[in-house]
N, C-alpha and C positions, 0 to 999 in steps of 0.2 A: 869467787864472784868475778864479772867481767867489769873490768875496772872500767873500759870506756860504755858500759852499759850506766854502770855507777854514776860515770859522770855528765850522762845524757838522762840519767833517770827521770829529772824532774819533768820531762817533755813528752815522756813516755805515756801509754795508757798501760795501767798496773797488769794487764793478761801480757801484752808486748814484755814489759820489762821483766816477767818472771821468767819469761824465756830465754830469755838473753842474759840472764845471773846466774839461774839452774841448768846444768850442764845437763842430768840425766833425764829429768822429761823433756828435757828438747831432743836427748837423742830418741825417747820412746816414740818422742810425735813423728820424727824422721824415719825408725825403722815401722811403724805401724802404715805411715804412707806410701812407705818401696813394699810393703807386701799386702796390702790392703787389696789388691784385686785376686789375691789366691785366698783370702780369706773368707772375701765376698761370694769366691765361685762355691766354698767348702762349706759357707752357710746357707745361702739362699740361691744354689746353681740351680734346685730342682723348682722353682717357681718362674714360669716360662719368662713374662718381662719384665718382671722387677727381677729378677734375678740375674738375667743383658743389662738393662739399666745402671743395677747395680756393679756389676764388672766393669762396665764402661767410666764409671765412674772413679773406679781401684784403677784404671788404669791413667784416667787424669791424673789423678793423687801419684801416682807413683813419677809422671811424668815432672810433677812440678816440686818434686825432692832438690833441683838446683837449687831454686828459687828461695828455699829454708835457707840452703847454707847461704849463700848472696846475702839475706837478711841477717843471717847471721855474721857473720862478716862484716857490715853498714854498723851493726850493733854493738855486737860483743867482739872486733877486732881479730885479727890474725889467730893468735894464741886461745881464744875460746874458740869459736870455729872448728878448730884442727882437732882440739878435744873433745867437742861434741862427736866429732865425724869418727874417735879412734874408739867412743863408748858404743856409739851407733854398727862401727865395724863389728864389735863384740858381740852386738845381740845377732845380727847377721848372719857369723861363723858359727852361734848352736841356733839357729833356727835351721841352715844349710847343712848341720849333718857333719863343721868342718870343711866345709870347701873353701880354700884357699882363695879358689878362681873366682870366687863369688865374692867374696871379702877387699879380692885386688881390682874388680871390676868397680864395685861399689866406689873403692879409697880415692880411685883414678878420677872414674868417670862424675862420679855424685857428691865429688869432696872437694879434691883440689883442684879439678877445672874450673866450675863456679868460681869457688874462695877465691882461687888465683885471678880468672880473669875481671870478679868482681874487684879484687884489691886494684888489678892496672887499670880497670875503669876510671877510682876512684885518684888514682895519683899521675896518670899517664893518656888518660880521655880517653874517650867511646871509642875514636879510631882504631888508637892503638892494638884495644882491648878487643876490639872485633875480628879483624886478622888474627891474630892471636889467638882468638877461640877457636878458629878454622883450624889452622894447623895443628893446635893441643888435639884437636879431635881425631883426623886425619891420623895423625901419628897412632894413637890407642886402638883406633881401627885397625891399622895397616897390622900393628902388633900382635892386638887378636886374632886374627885371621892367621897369622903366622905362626901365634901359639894351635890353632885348630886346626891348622892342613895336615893334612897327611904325607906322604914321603911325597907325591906327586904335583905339589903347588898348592899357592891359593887358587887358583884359578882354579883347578881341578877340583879344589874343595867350594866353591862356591858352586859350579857345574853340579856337584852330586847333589847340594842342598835345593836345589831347584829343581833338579831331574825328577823325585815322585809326584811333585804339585803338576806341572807340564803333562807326566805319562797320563796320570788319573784322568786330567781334562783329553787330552787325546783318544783316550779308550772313549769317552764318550760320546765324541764325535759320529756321526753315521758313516758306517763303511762305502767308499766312495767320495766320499766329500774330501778329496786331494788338495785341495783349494786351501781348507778349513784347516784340513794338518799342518799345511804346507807357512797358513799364519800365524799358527801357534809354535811352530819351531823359531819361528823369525822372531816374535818374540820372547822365544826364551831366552835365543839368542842373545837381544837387546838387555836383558834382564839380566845375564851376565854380565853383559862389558859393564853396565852402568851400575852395578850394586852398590861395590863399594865407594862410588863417590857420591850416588846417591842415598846411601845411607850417613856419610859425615854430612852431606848437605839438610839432611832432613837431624840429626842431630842438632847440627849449627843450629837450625831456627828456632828448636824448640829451647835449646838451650841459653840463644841468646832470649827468646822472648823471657824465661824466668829471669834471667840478671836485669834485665830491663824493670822486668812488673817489679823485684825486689828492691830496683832502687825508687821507685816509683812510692810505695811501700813504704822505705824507708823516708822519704822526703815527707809526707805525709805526716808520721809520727815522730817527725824532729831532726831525728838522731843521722840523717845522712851528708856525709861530709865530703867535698872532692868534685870531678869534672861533673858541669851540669849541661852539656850540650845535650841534641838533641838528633831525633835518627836521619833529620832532612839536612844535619853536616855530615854526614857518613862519607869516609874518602879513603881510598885503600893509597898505600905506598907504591909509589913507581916499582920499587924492588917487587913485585909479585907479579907485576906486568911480565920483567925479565923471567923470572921463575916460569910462569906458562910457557914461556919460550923454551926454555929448557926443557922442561917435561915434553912438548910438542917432537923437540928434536928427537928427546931418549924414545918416546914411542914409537917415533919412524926409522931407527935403525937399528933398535933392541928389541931381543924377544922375550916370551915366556913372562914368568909373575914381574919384571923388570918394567917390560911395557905394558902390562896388564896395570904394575901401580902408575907409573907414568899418567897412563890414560886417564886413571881415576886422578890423580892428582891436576890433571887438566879440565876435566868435568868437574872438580869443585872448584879453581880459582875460577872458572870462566862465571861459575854459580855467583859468587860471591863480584863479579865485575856487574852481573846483570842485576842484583841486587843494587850496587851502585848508579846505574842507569834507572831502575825503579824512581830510585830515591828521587833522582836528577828530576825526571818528567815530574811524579807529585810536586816538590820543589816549583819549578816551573809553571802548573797548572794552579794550586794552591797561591801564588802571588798574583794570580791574574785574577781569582776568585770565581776559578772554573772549578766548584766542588763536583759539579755531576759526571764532571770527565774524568774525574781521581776515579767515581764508580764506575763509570764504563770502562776504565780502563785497567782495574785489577778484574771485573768481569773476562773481559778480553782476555786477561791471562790466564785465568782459569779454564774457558773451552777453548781457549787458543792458544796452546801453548808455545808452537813454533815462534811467534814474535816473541818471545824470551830473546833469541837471536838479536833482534833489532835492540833493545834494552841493554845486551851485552856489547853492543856495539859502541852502544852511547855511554855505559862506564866505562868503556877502554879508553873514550877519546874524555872524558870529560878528566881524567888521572893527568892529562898534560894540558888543556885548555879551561879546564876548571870553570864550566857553565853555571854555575851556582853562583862566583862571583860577583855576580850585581842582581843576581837574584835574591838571596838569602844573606841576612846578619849574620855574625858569629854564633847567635841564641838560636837560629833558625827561623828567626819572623822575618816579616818582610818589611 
C-alpha cells in the first residue's frame, strides 16, 4: 500500500483512496484509458455517430493519462506512482505485440513527465515546474524524430510524413488553378518548419492542463501538499530569454536538422513567453474587473492569431520589468 495514501486516507473518498493503495487496478484504469479509443473504433466503428462520438471520446481519455499519474503522485507519492506506471508498462508491452517503442513512449511520455514535473510542482512551484515541462518535452520529441529518420534527417523525415496528405489535396485541386497549388505548397512548407515545435507546444498545454486539473483534483479531496500558486503568477527565468538567443543565432549560421531543431527550439520558448504575456494582460484585465475583455480577448486569439506576436512581446519585457508587480499577490488575487 501507498503509505502517504495511508496517511491521508481519512480525507479521502473510499473510490479515491482505493486507487491510490491498489497498484494493479489503477494500472488497469490507466492502460484501459491510453487505448480506449482503438477499442471504441473495434466495438462500435461501424455505427455512423455514436461510433465518432465515441472515438472522440477514447481519445480525451487517452489524452488525460497524465492527469492519473499527477493524481497519483499528489497521493500515493513518488514510489507508488513509478510502480503503477511499471504494471501499466507491462500491460502495454502484450497488448503491442512487444513493442519496446511503445512501452519506452508510454514510461517517458505518460509516466515520468507528469510524475516528475508534478513532484517540482509540488516542492519547487508552478514556475519552476512549467519550463521544465517545456524542455522535458522538446527533448522526447527531438529524440523521437531522431530515433524515426531515416539516413537523410529529421527534416527529411518529417517532409515525407506530410508529402502524401499535401499530394492527395493537390490532385484535387482543378487543373489550372496555379494559384491554389501554388498555396498549398506554401503551406506544406510552413507545416514543416513548424512541426516539431508545434507539436511540443501543443503537448505542453495539454500536458500542463492534466498536472493542473490533478492538482486541482487533489486539493479537493484533501490529500494535496506543496506550492499553491496560481497560473496568473506564471514567470519564466531570465535564463530561457538567453537560450532563444542562442537557438536564434544557431539557426542563422547552421544548417540541415541543426537549424531545423534550432528553429523549433525557438518557436517553442517564443510559445511559452506569449503564454507569459497571456497571463500578463488576463492579470491586468482581471484587477481592473474587465471580465468581458479576458473574453474578447482569447477570442482574439483564436481568429486572430498573428497578435500572438504582440503577447510574446509582452512576456519577453514583462521577465525583466515584472508588470504583475502591483498588479497581482503572491496567491494571484488582487
Amino acid at each position: 500500500m501507498s503509505q502517504k495514501a495511508e496517511n491521508t486516507g481519512a480525507m479521502m473518498p473510499p473510490m479515491v483512496k482505493f486507487f491510490l493503495t491498489k497498484r494493479v487496478p489503477c494500472a488497469f484504469i490507466v492502460v484501459m484509458m491510453l487505448t480506449s479509443a482503438y477499442w471504441f473504433d473495434a466495438l462500435f466503428g461501424n455505427i455512423p455517430l455514436i461510433g465518432f462520438l465515441l472515438v472522440l471520446l477514447g481519445m480525451a481519455l487517452h489524452l488525460t493519462v497524465p492527469s492519473v499519474f499527477a493524481l497519483v503522485l499528489f497521493g500515493g507519492g513518488l514510489g507508488y506512482s513509478l510502480q503503477v506506471g511499471g504494471i501499466a508498462a507491462l500491460g502495454i508491452l502484450m497488448l503491442s505485440s512487444g513493442s519496446v517503442y511503445a512501452v519506452l513512449i508510454f514510461l517517458g511520455l505518460f509516466v515520468l513527465v507528469p510524475v516528475l514535473i508534478a513532484l517540482a510542482m509540488q516542492r519547487q512551484g508552478l514556475n519552476q515546474a512549467s519550463w521544465r515541462l517545456a524542455i522535458a518535452i522538446f527533448l522526447l520529441v527531438v529524440a523521437a524524430l531522431m530515433i524515426a529518420m531515416d539516413a537523410e534527417g529529421i527534416k527529411a523525415f518529417v517532409t515525407q510524413m506530410f508529402k502524401p496528405m499535401f499530394d492527395s489535396l493537390a490532385a484535387n485541386v482543378p487543373a489550372g488553378e496555379t494559384v491554389a497549388v501554388e498555396s498549398l505548397r506554401q503551406l506544406q512548407k510552413a507545416m514543416i518548419d513548424v512541426f516539431p515545435g508545434l507539436l511540443v507546444l501543443s503537448f505542453w498545454l495539454i500536458w500542463w492542463g492534466n498536472i493542473l486539473f490533478a492538482r486541482k483534483l487533489a486539493k479537493r479531496f484533501g490529500f494535496y501538499q506543496g506550492d499553491d500558486s496560481t497560473m496568473l503568477t506564471l514567470f519564466l527565468p531570465r535564463q530561457l530569454v538567453y537560450i532563444l538567443f542562442v537557438f536564434a543565432l544557431i539557426s542563422s549560421v547552421a544548417e540541415g536538422d541543426l537549424q531545423y531543431i534550432a528553429m523549433s527550439g525557438m518557436f517553442v520558448l517564443s510559445g511559452l513567453l506569449a503564454v507569459q504575456g497571456i497571463v500578463v494582460a488576463h492579470a491586468w484585465l482581471k484587477s481592473r474587473g474587465m471580465m468581458n475583455s479576458i473574453v474578447v480577448m482569447y477570442v482574439m486569439l483564436f481568429f486572430w492569431s498573428i497578435v500572438i506576436v504582440v503577447f510574446m512581446m509582452i512576456g519577453l519585457f514583462d521577465i525583466w520589468f515584472n508588470f504583475r508587480r502591483n498588479i497581482i499577490s503572491a496567491t494571484g488575487e488582487k
